[in-house]
C-alpha positions as CSV (number, residue, x, y, z in Angstrom):
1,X,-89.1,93.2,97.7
2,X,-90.6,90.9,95.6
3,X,-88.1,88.7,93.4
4,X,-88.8,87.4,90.1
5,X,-87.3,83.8,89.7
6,X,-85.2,83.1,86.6
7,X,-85.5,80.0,85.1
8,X,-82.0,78.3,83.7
9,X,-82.8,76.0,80.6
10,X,-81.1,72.6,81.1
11,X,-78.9,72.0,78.8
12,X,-79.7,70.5,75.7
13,X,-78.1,67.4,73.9
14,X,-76.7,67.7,70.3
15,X,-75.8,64.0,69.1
16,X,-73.0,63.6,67.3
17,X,-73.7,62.5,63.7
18,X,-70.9,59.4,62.9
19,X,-70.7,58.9,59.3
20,X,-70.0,55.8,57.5
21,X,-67.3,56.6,54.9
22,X,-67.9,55.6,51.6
23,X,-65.5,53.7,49.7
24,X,-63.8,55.8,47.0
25,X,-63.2,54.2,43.1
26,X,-60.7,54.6,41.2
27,X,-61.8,55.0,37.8
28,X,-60.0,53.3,35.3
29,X,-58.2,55.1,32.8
30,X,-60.1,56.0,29.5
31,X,-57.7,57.9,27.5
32,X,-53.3,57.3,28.1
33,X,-51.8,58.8,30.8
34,X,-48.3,60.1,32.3
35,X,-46.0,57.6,34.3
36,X,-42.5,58.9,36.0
37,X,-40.1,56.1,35.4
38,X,-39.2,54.7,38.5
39,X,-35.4,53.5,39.1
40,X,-35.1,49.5,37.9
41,X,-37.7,50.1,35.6
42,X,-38.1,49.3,31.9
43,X,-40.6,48.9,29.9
44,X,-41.3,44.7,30.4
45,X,-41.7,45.6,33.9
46,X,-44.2,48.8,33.3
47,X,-46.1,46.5,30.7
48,X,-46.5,44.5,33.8
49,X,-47.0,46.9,36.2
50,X,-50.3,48.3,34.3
51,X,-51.2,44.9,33.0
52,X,-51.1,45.9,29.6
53,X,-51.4,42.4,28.2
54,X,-49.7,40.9,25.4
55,X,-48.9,44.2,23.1
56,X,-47.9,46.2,25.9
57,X,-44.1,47.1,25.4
58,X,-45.4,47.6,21.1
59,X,-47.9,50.0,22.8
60,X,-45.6,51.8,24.9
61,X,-43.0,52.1,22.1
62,X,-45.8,53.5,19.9
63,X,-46.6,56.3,22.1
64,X,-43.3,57.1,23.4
65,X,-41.3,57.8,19.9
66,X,-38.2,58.6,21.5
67,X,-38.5,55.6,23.8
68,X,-38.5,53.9,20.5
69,X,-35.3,55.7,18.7
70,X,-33.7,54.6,21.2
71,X,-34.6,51.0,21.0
72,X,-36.5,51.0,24.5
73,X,-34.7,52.6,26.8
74,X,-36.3,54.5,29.5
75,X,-34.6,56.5,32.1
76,X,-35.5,57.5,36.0
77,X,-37.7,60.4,36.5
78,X,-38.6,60.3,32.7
79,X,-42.5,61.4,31.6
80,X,-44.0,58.9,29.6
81,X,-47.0,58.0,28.5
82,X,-48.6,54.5,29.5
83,X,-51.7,53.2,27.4
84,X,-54.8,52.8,29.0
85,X,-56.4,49.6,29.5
86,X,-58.1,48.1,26.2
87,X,-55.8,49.9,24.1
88,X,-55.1,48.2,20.8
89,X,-52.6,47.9,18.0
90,X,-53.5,50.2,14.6
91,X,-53.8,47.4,12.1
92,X,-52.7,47.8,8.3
93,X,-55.5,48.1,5.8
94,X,-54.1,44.8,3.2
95,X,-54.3,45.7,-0.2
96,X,-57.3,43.3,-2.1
97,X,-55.4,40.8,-3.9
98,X,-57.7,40.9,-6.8
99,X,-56.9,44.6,-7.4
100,X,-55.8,44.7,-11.1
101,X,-52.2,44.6,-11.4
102,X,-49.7,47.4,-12.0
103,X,-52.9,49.5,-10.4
104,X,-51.4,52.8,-8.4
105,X,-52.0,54.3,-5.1
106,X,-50.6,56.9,-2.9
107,X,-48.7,56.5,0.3
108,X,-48.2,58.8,2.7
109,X,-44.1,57.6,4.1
110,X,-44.0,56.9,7.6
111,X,-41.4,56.5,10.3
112,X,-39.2,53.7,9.8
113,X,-40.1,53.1,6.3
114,X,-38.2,51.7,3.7
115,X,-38.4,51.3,0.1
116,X,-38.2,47.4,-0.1
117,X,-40.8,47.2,3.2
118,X,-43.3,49.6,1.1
119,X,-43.0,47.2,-1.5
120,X,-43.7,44.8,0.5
121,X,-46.9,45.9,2.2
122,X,-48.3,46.9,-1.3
123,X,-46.9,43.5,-3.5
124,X,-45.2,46.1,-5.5
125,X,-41.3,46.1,-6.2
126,X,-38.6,48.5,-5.7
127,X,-37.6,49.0,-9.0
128,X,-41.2,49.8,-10.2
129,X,-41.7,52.5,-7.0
130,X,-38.2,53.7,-8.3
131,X,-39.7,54.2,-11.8
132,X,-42.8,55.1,-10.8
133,X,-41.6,58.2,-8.7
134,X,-38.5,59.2,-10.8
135,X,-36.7,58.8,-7.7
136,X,-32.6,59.4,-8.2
137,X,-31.6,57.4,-4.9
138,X,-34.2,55.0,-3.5
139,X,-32.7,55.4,-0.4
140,X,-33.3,58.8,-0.3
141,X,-37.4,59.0,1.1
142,X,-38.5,60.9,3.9
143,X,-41.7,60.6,6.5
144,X,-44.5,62.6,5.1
145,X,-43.6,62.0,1.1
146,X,-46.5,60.7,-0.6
147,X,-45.5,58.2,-3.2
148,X,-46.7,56.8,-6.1
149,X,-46.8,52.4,-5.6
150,X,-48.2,50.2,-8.3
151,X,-49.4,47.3,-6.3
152,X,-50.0,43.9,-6.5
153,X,-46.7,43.2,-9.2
154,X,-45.4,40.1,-7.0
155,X,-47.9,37.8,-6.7
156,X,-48.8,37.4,-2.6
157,X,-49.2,33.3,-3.0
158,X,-47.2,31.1,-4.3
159,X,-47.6,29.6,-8.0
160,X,-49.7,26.9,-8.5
161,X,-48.8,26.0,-12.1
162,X,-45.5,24.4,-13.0
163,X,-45.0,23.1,-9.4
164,X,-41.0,22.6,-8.6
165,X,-39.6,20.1,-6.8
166,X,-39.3,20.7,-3.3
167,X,-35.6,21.7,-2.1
168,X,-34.8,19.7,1.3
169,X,-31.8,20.9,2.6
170,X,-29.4,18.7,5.2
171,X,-28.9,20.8,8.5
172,X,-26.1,22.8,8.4
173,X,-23.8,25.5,10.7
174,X,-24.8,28.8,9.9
175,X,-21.7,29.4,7.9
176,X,-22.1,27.0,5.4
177,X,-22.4,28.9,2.4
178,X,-23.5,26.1,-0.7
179,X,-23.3,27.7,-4.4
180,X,-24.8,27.3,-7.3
181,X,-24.0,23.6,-8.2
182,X,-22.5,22.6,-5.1
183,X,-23.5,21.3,-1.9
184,X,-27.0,19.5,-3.4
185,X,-27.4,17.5,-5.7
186,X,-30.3,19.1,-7.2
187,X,-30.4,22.5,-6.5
188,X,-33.9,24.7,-7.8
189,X,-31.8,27.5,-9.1
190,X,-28.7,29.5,-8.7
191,X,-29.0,31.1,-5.6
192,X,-26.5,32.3,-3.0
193,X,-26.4,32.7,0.7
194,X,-24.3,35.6,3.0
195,X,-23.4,34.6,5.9
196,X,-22.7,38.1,7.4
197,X,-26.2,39.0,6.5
198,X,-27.4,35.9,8.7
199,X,-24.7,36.8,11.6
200,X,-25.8,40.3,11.6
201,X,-29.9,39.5,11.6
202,X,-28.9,37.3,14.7
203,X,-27.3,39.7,16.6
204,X,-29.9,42.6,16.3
205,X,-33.0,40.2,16.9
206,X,-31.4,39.4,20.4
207,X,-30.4,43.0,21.1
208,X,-33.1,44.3,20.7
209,X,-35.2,41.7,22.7
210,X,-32.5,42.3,25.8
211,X,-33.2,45.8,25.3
212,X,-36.6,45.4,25.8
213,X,-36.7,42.5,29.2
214,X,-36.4,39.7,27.6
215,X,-34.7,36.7,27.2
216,X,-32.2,36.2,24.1
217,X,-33.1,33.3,21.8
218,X,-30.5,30.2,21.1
219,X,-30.0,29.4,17.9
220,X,-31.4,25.9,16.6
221,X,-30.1,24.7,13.8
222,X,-33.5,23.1,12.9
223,X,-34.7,26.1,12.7
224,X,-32.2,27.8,10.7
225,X,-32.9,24.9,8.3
226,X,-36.3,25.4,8.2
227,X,-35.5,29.2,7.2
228,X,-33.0,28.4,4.6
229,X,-35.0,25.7,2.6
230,X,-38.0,28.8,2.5
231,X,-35.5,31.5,1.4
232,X,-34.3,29.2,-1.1
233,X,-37.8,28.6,-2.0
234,X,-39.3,32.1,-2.6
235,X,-36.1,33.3,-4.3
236,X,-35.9,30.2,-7.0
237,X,-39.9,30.5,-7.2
238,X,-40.2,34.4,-7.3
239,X,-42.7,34.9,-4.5
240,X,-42.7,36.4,-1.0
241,X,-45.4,34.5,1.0
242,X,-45.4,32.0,4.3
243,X,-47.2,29.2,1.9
244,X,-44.6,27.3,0.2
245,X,-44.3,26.6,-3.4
246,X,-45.3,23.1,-2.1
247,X,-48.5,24.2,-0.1
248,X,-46.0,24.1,3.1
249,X,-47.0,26.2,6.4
250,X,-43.9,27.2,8.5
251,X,-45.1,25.0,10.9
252,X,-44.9,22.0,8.3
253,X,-41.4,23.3,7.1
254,X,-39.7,23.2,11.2
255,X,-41.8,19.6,11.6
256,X,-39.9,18.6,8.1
257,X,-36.6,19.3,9.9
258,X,-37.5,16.9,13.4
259,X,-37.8,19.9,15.3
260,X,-41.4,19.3,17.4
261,X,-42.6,22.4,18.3
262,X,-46.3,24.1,20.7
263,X,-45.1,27.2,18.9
264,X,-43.5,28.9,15.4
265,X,-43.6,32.0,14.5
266,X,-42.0,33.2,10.8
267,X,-40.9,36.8,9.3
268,X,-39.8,37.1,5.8
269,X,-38.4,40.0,4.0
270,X,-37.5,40.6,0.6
271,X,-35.6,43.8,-1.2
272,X,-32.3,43.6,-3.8
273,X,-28.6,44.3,-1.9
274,X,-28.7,46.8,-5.0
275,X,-31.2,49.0,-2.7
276,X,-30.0,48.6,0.0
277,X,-31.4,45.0,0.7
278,X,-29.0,43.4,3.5
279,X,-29.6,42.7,7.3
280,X,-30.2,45.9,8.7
281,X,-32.9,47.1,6.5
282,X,-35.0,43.3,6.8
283,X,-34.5,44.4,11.0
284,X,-35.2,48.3,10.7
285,X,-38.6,47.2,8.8
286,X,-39.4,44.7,10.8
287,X,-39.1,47.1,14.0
288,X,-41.3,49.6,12.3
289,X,-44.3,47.1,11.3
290,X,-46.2,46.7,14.7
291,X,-46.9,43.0,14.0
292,X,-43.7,42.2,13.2
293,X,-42.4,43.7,16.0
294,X,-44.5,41.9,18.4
295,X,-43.3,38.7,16.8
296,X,-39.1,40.1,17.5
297,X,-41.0,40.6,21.2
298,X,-42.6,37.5,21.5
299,X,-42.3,36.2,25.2
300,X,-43.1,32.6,24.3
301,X,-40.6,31.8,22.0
302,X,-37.1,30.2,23.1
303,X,-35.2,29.1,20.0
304,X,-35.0,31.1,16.4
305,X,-33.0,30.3,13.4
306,X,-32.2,32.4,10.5
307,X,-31.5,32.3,6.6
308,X,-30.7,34.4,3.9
309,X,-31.1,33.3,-0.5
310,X,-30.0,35.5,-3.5
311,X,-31.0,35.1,-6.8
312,X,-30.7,37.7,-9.4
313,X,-33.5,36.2,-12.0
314,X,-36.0,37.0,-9.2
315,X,-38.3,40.3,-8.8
316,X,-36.8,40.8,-5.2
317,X,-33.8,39.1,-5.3
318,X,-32.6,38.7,-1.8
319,X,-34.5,36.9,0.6
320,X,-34.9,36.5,4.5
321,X,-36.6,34.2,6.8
322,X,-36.5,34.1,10.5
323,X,-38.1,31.5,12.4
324,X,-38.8,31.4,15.9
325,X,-40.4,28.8,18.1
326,X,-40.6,27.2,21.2
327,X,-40.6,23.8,22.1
C-alpha cells in the first residue's frame, strides 16, 4: 500500500497593525450653546469659565431673558445659553445730529423701554413723543408698539453761545439738599436736589452689581461732587450731554474736585418726575441699554458718587449723573 504524504502548511504570521491615535479637536463653538448651571455658579463665574471677555455677563443676560428679569440669578441644573466665543454686543444705530429738527421716525418699543430713555436715545422729549402719539398715560407703552419720535429737539452738545459761569460746588454729604438761593453764593438757576432719588440710585447700582459677582462700590464724596456740579449744569443749561457747558470732560469735572483717578466712567439720565422721572426709571433704562449696563458691571471701578438737579424751566427737567471711577 502505497501512502500519499500530506503536507501541513506551517503556519503563517499575521502582524498586528498598532495604530497611532490621532489627537481629537475640539472645535470651537460657532453659534451659542446650552450650559447646565452647576451648584456655586453665577454668571461672573460662567463669564469666566468660557472666557467670554469683558461683555460676558451683558451677553449672557442678553440671551437668557429670564436670567435677566430676574436681575441675574441663575439656579443649579438650569439650561442656559452661553455665547460663543467672539460674540459681540448689538450696538444702537445714533441718530445723525444734523437731521433737521422736529424730523419723525418710527420705533419699534423694546424690553425695558421707557418713555424718558426713548427720548433720550432719539434727542427728543417726553412731552413731544406724548403729543406726537396722542398717548393718554405716558407710562402706559408696551414692547412691540411702534411710536411716532420727533428727534433731535434737545440739542445733544452743549451751547456754545451765551457761555454761563461755571457752578463749583464745595463737597458735600449726600443729604445736603441746597435751594434756590441758598447754600452758594451764586447759583446758575433755581434748581433743586432729592435726596431719596440719590439714596435710592445708590442702592440699586450696588444690588444689582452683587447680584451679578461683584464687588459693591463705596461712595466718594468727590465723586458725588463731580456728579452734582454736572446735574446742576445740564439742568440750568437745558442739555443732556457728557461735555460741560464749559467744554468739561467727566474726567476734568472728578480732577476739578482733587479726586486723581486711572479710571471714570459717567451715566446721565434725564426725564420730568411728572412722567415718571425719579430713581427707578434713570436705573431700569440704564439696565436695558447694553452699554450702560456694562458701565453698572464695570469690574474696574471701585468708588461711584451720585447726584440728582431739578429745574422746571428746562426741556427735561430732572437730571442724573453717576460717576464711577477707580483710583
Amino acid at each position: 500500500m502505497t501512502f500519499t504524504p500530506t503536507l501541513t502548511p506551517s503556519p503563517t504570521l499575521t502582524p498586528t497593525v498598532t495604530l497611532t491615535p490621532t489627537e481629537t479637536f475640539t472645535p470651537t463653538p460657532s453659534a451659542p450653546f446650552t450650559y447646565v448651571v452647576e451648584e456655586g455658579d453665577s454668571l461672573a463665574l460662567i463669564a469666566e469659565k468660557f472666557n467670554l471677555g469683558e461683555n460676558g455677563i451683558l451677553l449672557l443676560l442678553m440671551l437668557n431673558p429670564a436670567v435677566d428679569e430676574r436681575g441675574g440669578i441663575v439656579y443649579v441644573g438650569e439650561e442656559i445659553l452661553v455665547p460663543n466665543p467672539g460674540m459681540e454686543l448689538p450696538t444702537a444705530t445714533p441718530i445723525p445730529p444734523d437731521l433737521p429738527r422736529g424730523t419723525t421716525v418710527e420705533y419699534k418699543v423694546l424690553p425695558g423701554d421707557t418713555l424718558a430713555g426713548i427720548a433720550n436715545k432719539f434727542n427728543s422729549t417726553v412731552d413731544a413723543i406724548v403729543e406726537e402719539n396722542n398717548l393718554d398715560n405716558p407710562n402706559d407703552i408696551f414692547v412691540g408698539e411702534v411710536l411716532v419720535i420727533p428727534v433731535n429737539l434737545v440739542t445733544p452738545i452743549p451751547p456754545t453761545i451765551t457761555p454761563t459761569p461755571t457752578f463749583t460746588p464745595v463737597p458735600s454729604g449726600p443729604t445736603a439738599t441746597p435751594q434756590a438761593g441758598g447754600g452758594e453764593s451764586n447759583p446758575p438757576c433755581a434748581y433743586t436736589e432729592n435726596a431719596d432719588f440719590v439714596t435710592q440710585l445708590r442702592t440699586l447700582v450696588n444690588d444689582f452689581r452683587t447680584q451679578n459677582g461683584l464687588s459693591t462700590l463705596t461712595w466718594n464724596e468727590q465723586l458725588a461732587a463731580a456728579a452734582k456740579e454736572h446735574s446742576i449744569d445740564m439742568a440750568c443749561n437745558n442739555y443732556l450731554s457728557h461735555t460741560g457747558s464749559d467744554n468739561s470732560s467727566p474726567a476734568d469735572r472728578v480732577a476739578a474736585q482733587g479726586y486723581s483717578a486711572s479710571l471714570v466712567v459717567e451715566d446721565i439720565y434725564a426725564q420730568p418726575p411728572e412722567y415718571g422721572g425719579d430713581a427707578q426709571a434713570a436705573f431700569d433704562w440704564w439696565v436695558a441699554d447694553a452699554q450702560h449696563r456694562a458701565d453698572l458691571l464695570n469690574a474696574s471701578v471701585t468708588e461711584f458718587g451720585i447726584a440728582y438737579a431739578y429745574f422746571a424751566e428746562s426741556d427735561l427737567r430732572g437730571y442724573f449723573t453717576l460717576v464711577m471711577a477707580a483710583p
